[in-house]
Structures are given as structure tokens and as C-alpha cells.
NUTOR-317519 format. One record per residue (C-alpha): residue in three letters; x, y, z; residue number from 1. Coordinates in pm, whole numbers, plus 50000, padded with zeros to 5 digits. Example, Ala and Ser with C-alpha at 12.3 -4.5 7.8 and 13.67 -1.06 7.14 Angstrom:
# residues 2
<node res="ALA" x="51230" y="49550" z="50780" n="1"/>
<node res="SER" x="51367" y="49894" z="50714" n="2"/>
***
This chain:
# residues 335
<node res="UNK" x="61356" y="64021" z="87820" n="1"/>
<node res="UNK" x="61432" y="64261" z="87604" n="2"/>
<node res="UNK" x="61733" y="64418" z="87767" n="3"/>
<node res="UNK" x="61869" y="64103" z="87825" n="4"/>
<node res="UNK" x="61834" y="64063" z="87497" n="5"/>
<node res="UNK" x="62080" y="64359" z="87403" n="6"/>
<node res="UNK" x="62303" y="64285" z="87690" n="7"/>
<node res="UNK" x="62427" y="63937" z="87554" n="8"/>
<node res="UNK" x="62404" y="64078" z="87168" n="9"/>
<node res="UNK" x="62549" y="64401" z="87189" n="10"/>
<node res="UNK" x="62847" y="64308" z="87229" n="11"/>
<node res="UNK" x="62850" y="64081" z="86872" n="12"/>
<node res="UNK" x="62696" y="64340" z="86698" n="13"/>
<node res="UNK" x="62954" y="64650" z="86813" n="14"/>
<node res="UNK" x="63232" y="64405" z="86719" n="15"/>
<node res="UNK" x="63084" y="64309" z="86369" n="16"/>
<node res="UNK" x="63048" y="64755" z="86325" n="17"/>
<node res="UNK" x="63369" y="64789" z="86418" n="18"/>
<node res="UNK" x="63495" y="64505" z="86137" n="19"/>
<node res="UNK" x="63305" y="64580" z="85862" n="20"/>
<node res="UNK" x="63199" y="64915" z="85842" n="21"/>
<node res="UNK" x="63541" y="65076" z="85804" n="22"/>
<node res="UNK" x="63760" y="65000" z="85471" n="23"/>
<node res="UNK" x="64015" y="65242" z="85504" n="24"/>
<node res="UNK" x="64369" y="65221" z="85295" n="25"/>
<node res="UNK" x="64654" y="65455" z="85373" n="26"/>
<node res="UNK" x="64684" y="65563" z="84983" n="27"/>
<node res="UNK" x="64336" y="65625" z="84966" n="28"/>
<node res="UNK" x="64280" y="65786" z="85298" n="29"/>
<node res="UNK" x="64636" y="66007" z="85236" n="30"/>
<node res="UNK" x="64552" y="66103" z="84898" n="31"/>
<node res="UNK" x="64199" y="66230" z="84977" n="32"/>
<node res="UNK" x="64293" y="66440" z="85251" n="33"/>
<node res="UNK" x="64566" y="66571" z="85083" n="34"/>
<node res="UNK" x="64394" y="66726" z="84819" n="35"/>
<node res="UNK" x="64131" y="66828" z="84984" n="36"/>
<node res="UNK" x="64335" y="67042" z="85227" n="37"/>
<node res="UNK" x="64561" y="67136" z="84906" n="38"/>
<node res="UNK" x="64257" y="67290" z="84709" n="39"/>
<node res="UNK" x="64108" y="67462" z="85009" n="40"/>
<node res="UNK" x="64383" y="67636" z="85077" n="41"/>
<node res="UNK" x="64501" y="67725" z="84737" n="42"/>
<node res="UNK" x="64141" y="67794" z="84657" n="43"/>
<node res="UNK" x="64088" y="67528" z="84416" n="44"/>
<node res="UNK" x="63709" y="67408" z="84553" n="45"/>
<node res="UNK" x="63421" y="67581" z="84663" n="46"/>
<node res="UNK" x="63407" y="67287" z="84865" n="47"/>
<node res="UNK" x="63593" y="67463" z="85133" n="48"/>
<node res="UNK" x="63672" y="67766" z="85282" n="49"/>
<node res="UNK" x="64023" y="67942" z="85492" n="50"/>
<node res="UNK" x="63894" y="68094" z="85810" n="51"/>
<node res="UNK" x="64168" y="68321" z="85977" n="52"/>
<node res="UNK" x="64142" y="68354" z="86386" n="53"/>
<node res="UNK" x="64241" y="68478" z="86658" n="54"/>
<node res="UNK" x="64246" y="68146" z="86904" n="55"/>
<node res="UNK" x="64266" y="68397" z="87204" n="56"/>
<node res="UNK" x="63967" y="68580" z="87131" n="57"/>
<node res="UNK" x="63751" y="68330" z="86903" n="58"/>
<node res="UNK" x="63548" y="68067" z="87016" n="59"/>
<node res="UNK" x="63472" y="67737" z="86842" n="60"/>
<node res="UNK" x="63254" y="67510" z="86977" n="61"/>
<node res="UNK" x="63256" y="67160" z="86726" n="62"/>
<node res="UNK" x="63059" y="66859" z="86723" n="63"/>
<node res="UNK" x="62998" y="66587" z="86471" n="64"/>
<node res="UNK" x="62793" y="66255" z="86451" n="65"/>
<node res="UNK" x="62471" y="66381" z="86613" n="66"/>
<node res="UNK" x="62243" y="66107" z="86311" n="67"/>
<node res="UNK" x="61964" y="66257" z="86417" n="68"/>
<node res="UNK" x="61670" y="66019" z="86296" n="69"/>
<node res="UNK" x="61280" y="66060" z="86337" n="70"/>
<node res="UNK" x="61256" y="65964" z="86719" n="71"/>
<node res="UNK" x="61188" y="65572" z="86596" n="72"/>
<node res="UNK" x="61325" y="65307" z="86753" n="73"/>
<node res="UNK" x="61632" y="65267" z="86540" n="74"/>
<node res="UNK" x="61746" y="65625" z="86616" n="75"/>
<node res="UNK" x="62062" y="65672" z="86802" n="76"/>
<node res="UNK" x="62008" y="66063" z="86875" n="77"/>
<node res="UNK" x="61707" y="66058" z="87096" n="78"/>
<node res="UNK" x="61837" y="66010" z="87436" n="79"/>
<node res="UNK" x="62113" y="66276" z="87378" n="80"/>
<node res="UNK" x="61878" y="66546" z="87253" n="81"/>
<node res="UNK" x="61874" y="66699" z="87598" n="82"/>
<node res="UNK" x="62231" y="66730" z="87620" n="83"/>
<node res="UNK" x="62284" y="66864" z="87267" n="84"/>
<node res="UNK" x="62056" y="67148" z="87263" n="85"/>
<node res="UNK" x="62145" y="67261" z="87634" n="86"/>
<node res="UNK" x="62484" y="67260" z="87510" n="87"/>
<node res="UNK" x="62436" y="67432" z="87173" n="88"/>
<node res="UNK" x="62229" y="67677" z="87407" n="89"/>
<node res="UNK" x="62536" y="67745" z="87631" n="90"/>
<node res="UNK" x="62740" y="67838" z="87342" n="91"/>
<node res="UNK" x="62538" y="68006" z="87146" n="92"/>
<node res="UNK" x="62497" y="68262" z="87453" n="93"/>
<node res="UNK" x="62861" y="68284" z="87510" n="94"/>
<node res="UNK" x="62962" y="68392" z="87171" n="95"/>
<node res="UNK" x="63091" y="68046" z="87049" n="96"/>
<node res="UNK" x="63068" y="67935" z="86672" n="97"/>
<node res="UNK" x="62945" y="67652" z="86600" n="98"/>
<node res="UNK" x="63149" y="67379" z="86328" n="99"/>
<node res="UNK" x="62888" y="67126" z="86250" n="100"/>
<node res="UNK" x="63115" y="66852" z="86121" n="101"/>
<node res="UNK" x="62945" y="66600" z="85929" n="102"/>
<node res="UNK" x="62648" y="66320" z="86008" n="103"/>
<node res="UNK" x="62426" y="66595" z="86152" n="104"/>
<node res="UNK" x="62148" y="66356" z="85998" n="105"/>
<node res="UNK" x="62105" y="65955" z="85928" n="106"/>
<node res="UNK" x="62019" y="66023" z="85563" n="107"/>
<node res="UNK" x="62099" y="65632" z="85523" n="108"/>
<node res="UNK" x="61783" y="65524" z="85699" n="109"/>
<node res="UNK" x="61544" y="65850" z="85694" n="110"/>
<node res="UNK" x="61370" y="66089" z="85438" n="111"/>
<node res="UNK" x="61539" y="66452" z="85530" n="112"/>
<node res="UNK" x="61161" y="66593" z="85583" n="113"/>
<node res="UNK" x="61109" y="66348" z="85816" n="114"/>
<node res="UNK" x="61436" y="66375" z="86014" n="115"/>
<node res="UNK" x="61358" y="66789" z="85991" n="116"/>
<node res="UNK" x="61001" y="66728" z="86129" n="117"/>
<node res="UNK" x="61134" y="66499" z="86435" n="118"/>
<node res="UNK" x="61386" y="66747" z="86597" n="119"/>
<node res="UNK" x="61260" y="67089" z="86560" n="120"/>
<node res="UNK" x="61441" y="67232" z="86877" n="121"/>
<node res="UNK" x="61750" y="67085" z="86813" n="122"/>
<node res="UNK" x="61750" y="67238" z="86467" n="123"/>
<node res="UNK" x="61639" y="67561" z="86611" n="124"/>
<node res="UNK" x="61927" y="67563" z="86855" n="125"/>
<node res="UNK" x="62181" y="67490" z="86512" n="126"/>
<node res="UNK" x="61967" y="67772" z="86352" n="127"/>
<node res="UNK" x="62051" y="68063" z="86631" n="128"/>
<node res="UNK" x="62424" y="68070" z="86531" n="129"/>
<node res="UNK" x="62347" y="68058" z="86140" n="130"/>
<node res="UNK" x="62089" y="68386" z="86186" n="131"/>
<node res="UNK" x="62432" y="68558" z="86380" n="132"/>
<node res="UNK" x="62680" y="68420" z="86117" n="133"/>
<node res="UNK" x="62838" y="68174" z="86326" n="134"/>
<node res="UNK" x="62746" y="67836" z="86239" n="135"/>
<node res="UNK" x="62953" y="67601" z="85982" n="136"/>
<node res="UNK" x="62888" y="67326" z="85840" n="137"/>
<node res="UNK" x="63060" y="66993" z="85688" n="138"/>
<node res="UNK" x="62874" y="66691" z="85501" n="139"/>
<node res="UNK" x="62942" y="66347" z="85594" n="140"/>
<node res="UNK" x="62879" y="66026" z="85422" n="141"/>
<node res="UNK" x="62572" y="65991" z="85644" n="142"/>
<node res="UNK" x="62427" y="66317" z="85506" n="143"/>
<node res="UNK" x="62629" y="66328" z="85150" n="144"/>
<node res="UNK" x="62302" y="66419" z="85056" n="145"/>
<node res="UNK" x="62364" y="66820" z="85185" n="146"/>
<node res="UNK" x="62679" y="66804" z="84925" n="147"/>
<node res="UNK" x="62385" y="66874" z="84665" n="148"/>
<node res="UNK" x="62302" y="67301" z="84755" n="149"/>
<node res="UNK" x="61887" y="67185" z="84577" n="150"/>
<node res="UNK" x="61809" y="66982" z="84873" n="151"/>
<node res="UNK" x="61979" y="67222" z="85135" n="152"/>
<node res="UNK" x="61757" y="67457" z="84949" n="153"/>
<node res="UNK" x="61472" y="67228" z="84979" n="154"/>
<node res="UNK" x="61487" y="67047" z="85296" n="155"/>
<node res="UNK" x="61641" y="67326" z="85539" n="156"/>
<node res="UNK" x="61488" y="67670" z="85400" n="157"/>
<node res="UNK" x="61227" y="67685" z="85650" n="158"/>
<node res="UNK" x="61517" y="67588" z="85925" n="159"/>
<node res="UNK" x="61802" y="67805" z="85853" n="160"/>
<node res="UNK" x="61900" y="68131" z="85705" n="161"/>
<node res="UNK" x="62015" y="68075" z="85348" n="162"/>
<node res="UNK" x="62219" y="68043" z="85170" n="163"/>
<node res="UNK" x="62372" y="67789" z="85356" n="164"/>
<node res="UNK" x="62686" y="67683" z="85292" n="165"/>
<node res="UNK" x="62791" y="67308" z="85316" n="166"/>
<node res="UNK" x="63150" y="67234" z="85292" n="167"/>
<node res="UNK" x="63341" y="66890" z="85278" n="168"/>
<node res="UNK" x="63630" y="67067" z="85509" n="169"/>
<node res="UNK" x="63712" y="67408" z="85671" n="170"/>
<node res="UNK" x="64047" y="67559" z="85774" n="171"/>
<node res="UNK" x="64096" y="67765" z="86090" n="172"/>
<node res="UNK" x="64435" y="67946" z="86030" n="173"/>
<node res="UNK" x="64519" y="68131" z="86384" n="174"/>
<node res="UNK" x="64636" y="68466" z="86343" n="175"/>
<node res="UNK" x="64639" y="68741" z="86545" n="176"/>
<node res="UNK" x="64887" y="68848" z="86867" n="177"/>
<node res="UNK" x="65221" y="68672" z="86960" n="178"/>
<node res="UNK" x="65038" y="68306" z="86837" n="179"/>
<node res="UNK" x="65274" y="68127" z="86583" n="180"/>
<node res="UNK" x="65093" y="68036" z="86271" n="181"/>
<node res="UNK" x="64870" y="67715" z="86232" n="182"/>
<node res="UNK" x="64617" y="67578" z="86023" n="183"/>
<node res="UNK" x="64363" y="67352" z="86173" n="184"/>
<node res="UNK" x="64200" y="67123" z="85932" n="185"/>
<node res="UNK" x="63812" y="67039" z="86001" n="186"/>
<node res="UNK" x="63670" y="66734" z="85753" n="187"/>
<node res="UNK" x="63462" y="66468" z="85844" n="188"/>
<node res="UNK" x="63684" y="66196" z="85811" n="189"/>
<node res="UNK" x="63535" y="65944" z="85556" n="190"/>
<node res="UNK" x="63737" y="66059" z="85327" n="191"/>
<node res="UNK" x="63926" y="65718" z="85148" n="192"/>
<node res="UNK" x="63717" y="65496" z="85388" n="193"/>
<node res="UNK" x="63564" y="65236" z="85097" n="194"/>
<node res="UNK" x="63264" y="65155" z="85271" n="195"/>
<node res="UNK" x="63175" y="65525" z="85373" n="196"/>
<node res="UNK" x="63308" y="65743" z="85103" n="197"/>
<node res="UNK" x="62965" y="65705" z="84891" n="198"/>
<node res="UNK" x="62914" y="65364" z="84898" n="199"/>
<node res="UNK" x="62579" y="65253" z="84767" n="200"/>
<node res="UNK" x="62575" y="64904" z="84946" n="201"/>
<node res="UNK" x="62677" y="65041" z="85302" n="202"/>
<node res="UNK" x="62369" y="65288" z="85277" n="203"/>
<node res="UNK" x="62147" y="64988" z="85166" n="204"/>
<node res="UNK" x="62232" y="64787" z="85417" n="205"/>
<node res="UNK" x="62249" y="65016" z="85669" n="206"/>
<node res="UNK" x="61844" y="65144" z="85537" n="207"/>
<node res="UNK" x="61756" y="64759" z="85468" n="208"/>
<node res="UNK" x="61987" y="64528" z="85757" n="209"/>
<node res="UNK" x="62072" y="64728" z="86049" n="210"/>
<node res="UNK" x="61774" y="64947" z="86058" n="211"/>
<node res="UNK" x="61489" y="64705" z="86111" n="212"/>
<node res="UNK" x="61738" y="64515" z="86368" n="213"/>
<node res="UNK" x="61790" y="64808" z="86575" n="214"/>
<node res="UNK" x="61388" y="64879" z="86562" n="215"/>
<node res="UNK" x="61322" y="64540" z="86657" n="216"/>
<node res="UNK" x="61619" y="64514" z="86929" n="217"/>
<node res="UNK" x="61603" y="64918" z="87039" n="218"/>
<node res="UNK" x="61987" y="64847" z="87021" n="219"/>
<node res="UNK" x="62244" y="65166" z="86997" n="220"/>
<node res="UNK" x="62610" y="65049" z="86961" n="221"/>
<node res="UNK" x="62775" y="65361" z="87043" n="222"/>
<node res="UNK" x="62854" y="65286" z="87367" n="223"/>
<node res="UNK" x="62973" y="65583" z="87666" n="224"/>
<node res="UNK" x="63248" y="65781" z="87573" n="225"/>
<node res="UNK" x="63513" y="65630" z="87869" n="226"/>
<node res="UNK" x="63790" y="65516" z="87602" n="227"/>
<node res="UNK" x="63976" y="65770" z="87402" n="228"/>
<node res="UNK" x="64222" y="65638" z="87177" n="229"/>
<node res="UNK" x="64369" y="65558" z="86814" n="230"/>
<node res="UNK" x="64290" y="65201" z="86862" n="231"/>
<node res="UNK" x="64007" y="65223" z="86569" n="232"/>
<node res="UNK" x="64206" y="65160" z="86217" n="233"/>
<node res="UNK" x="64049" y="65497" z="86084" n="234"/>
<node res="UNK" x="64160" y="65689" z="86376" n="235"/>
<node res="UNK" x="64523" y="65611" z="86302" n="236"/>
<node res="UNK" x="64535" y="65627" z="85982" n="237"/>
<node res="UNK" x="64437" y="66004" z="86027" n="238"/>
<node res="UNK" x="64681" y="66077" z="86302" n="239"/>
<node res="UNK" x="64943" y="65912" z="86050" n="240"/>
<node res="UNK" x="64852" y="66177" z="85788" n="241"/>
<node res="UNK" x="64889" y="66448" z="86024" n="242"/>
<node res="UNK" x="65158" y="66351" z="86183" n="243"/>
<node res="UNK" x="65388" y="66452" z="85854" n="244"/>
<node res="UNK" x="65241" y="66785" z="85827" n="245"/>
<node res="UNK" x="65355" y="67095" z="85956" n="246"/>
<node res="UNK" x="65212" y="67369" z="86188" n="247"/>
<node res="UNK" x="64880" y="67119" z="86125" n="248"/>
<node res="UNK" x="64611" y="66978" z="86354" n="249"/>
<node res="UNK" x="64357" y="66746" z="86220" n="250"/>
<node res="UNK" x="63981" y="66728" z="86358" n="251"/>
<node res="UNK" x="63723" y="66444" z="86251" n="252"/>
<node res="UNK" x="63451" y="66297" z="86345" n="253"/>
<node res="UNK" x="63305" y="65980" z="86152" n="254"/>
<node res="UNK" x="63462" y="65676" z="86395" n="255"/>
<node res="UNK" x="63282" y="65809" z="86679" n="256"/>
<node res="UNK" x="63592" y="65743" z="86920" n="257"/>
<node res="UNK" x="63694" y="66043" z="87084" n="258"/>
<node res="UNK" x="64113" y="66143" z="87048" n="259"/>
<node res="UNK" x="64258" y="66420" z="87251" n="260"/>
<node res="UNK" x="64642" y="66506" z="87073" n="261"/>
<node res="UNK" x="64672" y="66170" z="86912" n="262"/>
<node res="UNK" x="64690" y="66081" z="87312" n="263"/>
<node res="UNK" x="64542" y="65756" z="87454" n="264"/>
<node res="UNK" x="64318" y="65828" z="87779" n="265"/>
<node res="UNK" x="64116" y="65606" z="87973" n="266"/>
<node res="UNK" x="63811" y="65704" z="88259" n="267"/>
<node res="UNK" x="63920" y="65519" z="88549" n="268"/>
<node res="UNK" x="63688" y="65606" z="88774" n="269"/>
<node res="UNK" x="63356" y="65843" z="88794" n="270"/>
<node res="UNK" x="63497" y="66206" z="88691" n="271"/>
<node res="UNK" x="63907" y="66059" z="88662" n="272"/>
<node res="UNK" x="64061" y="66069" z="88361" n="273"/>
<node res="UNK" x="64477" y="65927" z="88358" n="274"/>
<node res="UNK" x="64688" y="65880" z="88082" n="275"/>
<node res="UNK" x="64768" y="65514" z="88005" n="276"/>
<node res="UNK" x="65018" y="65338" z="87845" n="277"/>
<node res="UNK" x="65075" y="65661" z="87658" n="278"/>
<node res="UNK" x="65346" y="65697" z="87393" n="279"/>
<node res="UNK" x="65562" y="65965" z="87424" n="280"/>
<node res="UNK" x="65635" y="65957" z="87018" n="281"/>
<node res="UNK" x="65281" y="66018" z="86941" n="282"/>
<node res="UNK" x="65282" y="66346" z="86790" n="283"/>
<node res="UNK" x="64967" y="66599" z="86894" n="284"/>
<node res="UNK" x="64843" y="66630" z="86589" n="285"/>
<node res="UNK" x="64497" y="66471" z="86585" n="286"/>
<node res="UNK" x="64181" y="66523" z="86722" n="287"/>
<node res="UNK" x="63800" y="66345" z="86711" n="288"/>
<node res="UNK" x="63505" y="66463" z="86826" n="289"/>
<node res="UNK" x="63397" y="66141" z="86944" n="290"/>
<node res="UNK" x="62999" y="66198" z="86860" n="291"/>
<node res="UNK" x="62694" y="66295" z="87027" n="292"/>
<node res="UNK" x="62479" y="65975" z="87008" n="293"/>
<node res="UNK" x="62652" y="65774" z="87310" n="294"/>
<node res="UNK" x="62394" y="65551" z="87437" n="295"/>
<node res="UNK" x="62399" y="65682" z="87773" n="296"/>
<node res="UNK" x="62291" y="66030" z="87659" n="297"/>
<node res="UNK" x="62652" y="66180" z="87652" n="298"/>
<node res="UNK" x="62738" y="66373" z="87367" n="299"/>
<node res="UNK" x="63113" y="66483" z="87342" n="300"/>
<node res="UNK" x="63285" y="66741" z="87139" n="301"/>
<node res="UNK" x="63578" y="67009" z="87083" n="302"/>
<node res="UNK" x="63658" y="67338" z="87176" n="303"/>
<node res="UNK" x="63867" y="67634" z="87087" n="304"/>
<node res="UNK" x="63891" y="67920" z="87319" n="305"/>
<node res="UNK" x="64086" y="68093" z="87513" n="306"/>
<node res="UNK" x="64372" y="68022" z="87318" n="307"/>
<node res="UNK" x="64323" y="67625" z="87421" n="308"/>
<node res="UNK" x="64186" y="67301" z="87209" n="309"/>
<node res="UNK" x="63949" y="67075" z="87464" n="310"/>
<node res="UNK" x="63775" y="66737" z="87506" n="311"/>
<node res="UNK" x="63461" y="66818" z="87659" n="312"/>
<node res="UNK" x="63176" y="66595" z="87747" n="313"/>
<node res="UNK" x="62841" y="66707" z="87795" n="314"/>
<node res="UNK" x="62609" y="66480" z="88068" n="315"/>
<node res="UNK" x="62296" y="66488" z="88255" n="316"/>
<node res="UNK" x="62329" y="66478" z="88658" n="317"/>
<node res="UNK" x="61990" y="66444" z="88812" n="318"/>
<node res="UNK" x="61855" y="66535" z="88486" n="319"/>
<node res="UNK" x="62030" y="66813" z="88413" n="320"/>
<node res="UNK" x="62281" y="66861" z="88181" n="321"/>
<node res="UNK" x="62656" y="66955" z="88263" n="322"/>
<node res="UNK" x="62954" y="67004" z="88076" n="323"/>
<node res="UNK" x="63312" y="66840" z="88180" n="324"/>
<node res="UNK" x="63592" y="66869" z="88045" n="325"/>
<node res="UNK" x="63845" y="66558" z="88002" n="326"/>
<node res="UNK" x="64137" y="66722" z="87827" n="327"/>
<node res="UNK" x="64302" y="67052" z="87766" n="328"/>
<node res="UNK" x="64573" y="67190" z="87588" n="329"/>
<node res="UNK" x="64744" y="67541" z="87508" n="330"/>
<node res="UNK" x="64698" y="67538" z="87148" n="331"/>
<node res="UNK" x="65058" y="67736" z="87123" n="332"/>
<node res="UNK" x="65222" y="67389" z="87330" n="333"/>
<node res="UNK" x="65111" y="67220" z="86961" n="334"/>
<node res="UNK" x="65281" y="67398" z="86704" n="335"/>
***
């Protein structure tokens, strides 16, 4: 009963998500990003930080929108906690870094001790790059709560190495070789969204609403990752931004909708992916991790290595987990 139950409301409730828990405006969403990237850069925050690579020989392995909970039935992370520390596992022993970007933890319905006490492999797995120097991290408005260095202190001494640094963005400026110069800007995303960007009434009735509906229903939205595209307002508004900038690529997270180069893909068939419908003007400026609290266990992400940007999707097959990759691109094709 029950799963017929989520089959006939799923559908109502991903469509009221989708309308009202995104308020972006252009002016807001431009002017936040703006600055942000402005003052990391120039230096102006030590809520950033300039990272120069080499995109040949450095390895980034990012993923964002995890909202790990405490294994209740209103937590979307659960089912993709196999995938997510196999992965993390897999680059951790290939030399990757590791950009945490933002909603690592649903600090809207959970107590951070309890979330910490839930998933102590996963945060183990986060914790082997940090003890090597190689893990970064970004807050989100899920987790605004890490903004504050006391309760990273607090809640995540006995997990990681500290200090710990928690940034709102990171830039990866390539350098090294023949590559031509480009900064790659790493932030969340809320940033300008009204009802993310701190709101106090989202988080209460995300705690207060949504929460005890999801318990009751064991309903998770975030359905599999088979549509990648800027059709989400959010997502466009980003690639917009990016768009004007140059010798610039933007990576979020935050709408959970996966964008490869501001391109629109769709999964035609098991292990097919075909461009559709794709416009040619579309600059490739824009990137989302998607998130890794699909519903059917997949987590997906982003890459750098090998002097390429990917779209990878981690899954299990016969209960064991496997990594695919759905896009690729020479990063040097994007300047």
C-alpha cells in the first residue's frame, strides 16, 4: 500500500519542490556570485581561497548534495551510502582531491551529533583525504551551520583533522604546461536563491512540514539522474552568469540536476547517453554536480583529471558499485 502510495504522490510532491523551493532573481543571483568570486580572487574574504593547478597532473574528484541524515525514514542519503564511500574510496587511492561542495549534511531536519553518529564510514572515507591534505570543503544552505568555525570545532573534531577549513567558494586556476589560463569557480549555488540563501521559514518547514511527511510516506523526491539539463530556473540563471565571463567555468551543486557544459543530455536507453535538442549557442560554461541522494542509490559527480572535466555517475550492478561516465570534455576545448 505503501508504495502505491508514493507512486501516485510523488509525482505532486516533486512538482510542488520544484515550485516553491527555489526563489531565484537574476540581480540577486548575479550580484552574489559576483562578489563572491571578486573577493576570492582579490583576496577580500577568508571565505575563499585561489588554488593554482596543473589540470594534467591534478586530480579533482567533486561532489555536492550528499544531506546525509541519521538513517530515519526521512533521510535521502541512506540508499546511496554504498555508492558514496566506494567511490570516495576509489579516489582517495588514486590520488584524487576531494571538493566537498556544500549540503554534505541536512542540518534543516537533524542535530549535527546525530547526523555525525549515523554515518561514521562515510565520514571516515571524507576524513582520509583531509589527514593527506586533499579534501575541501564548501557550506551550503543545508549545512550554513559549518559557516560558524565553533561548531566545525565542536561537531567534527573527533572526525577530521583540524583546523578545517569551510569555505563558501574555491577557485581552481590551471596553470602549469602549454594549458591556457582558467579559473574554475566552485560555490554551492544558493547564492541569491530567496528561499535557500538563509531563510528561516524554508528550514522550518522543511524540519516541521516535509520531514514528518517523508517519515510517514518513506518518500525521496530526487528522482535517478537520466535528465541533464538547464531546464530548472536556478540552473540557468547560473549558466547566464557564466556565460559573460571570461576564461570561467562555473560548478554548483544545490538544484540537484546534473549539467555537463551548459549542454542538455538525455539517457535514452540503459548505458546511452545522446544529445537532444541541443543548442549550439549554449556556451560551455556551466557545470552541476547533480547530487548523491538519487533515490535509486546513484550518486553523480565531477571530475578533473587528465587534463578533462567529466559527468560521472556512480551505480551498483549486482550490488556492487561502478562508476560510468556520461560526459567528457578536454578542459583546453573550453577556454
Amino acid at each position: 500500500m505503501r508504495k502505491l502510495i508514493q507512486k501516485i504522490l510523488r509525482p505532486f510532491f516533486t512538482w510542488l519542490a520544484e515550485k516553491f523551493s527555489a526563489a531565484p532573481k537574476q540581480e540577486a543571483v548575479f550580484k552574489s556570485l559576483s562578489k563572491l568570486y571578486k573577493n576570492i580572487i582579490t583576496k577580500k574574504t577568508g571565505r575563499g581561497i585561489v588554488l593554482p593547478i596543473n589540470p594534467v597532473t591534478d586530480r579533482f574528484i567533486i561532489f555536492s548534495d550528499q544531506h546525509k541524515g541519521t538513517k530515519n525514514m526521512d533521510d535521502d542519503f541512506h540508499s546511496n551510502e554504498l555508492n558514496y564511500i566506494a567511490a570516495l574510496q576509489h579516489y582517495h587511492g588514486l590520488g584524487y582531491h576531494f571538493i566537498n561542495l556544500g549540503d554534505a549534511e541536512e542540518l534543516w531536519k537533524n542535530k549535527a551529533d546525530k547526523v555525525t553518529a549515523a554515518y561514521p564510514e562515510a565520514f571516515n572515507a571524507e576524513a582520509n583525504f583531509q589527514a593527506e591534505n586533499r579534501y575541501y570543503r564548501t557550506f551550503g544552505n543545508h549545512d550554513l551551520q559549518w559557516k560558524n568555525s565553533l561548531d566545525v570545532m565542536l561537531f567534527l573534531k573527533d572526525i577530521f583533522p583540524l583546523p578545517l577549513a569551510v569555505y563558501e567558494g574555491i577557485v581552481l586556476r590551471t596553470a602549469g604546461g602549454d594549458h591556457p589560463s582558467l579559473d574554475i569557480f566552485l560555490t554551492h549555488g544558493h547564492q541569491g536563491d530567496q528561499m535557500s540563501d538563509n531563510n528561516a521559514f524554508s528550514t522550518w518547514v522543511i524540519a516541521h512540514i516535509w520531514a514528518p511527511i517523508q517519515r510517514l510516506l518513506q518518500l525521496n523526491i530526487n528522482t535517478p539522474a537520466n535528465d541533464f539539463s538547464l531546464r530548472n530556473k536556478h540552473n540557468r540563471l547560473m549558466y547566464e552568469w557564466s556565460s559573460r565571463k571570461k576564461k570561467l567555468l562555473l560548478i554548483t551543486g544545490h538544484t540537484h540536476k546534473p549539467v555537463f557544459a551548459s549542454g542538455k543530455y538525455t539517457q535514452v536507453a540503459a548505458n546511452t547517453i545522446q544529445i537532444e535538442d541541443s543548442n549550439t549557442n549554449l556556451k560551455p560554461t556551466y557545470f552541476n554536480t547533480g547530487c548523491c541522494c538519487f533515490n535509486d542509490g546513484d550518486i553523480t559527480g565531477i571530475e578533473l583529471a587528465d587534463g578533462y572535466i567529466r559527468l560521472i555517475k556512480w551505480f551498483t550492478d549486482n550490488e556492487i558499485p561502478r562508476r560510468k561516465v556520461l560526459e567528457e570534455k578536454l578542459l583546453v576545448e573550453l577556454v
